[in-house]
N, C-alpha and C positions, 0 to 999 in steps of 0.2 A: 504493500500500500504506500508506495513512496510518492506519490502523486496528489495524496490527502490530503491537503496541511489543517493545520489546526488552527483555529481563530487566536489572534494574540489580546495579550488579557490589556484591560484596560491601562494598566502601567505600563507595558509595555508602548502602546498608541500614546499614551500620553509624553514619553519618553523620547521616543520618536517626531512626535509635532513640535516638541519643547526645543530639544538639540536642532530640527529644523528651521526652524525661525529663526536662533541665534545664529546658523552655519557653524557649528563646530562637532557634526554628527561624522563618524571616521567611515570609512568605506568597507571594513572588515560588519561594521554593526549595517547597516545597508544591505549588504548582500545576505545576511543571517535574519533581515527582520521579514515579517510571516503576517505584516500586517495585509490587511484588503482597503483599495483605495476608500471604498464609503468610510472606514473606521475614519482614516485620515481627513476626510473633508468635513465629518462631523465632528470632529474634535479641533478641524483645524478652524472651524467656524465658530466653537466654544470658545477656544483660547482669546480667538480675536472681539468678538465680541465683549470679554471678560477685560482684555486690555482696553478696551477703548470705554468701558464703562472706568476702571481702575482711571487711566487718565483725566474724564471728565470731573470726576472723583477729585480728583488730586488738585485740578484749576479752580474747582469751586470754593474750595478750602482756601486754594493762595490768593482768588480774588476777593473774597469775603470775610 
């Protein structure tokens, strides 16, 4: 059953969108990740959405 892969666990996904964002994900963890692209776009829509509330966040506070 080498053909099967196995869904990767949410740390894993999250791991991978994280290092991806900042670019410093190595090539050896790339070729080993088992993620499926929906995981990635849905997590990679979390993250971002999270950052851009976290920023709005942060300007309300400096301007107020």
């Amino acid at each position: 059953m080498e053909g099967v892969m196995r869904r990767a666990s949410w740390r894993e996904v999250v791991k991978t969108v994280l290092f991806g964002m900042i670019g410093v994900r190595r090539k050896a963890d790339h070729e080993r990740a088992r993620v499926h692209p929906a995981q990635v776009v849905v997590a990679a829509i979390v993250f971002a959405v999270l950052f851009i509330l976290a920023i709005r966040t942060v300007v309300h506070f400096v301007t107020n």
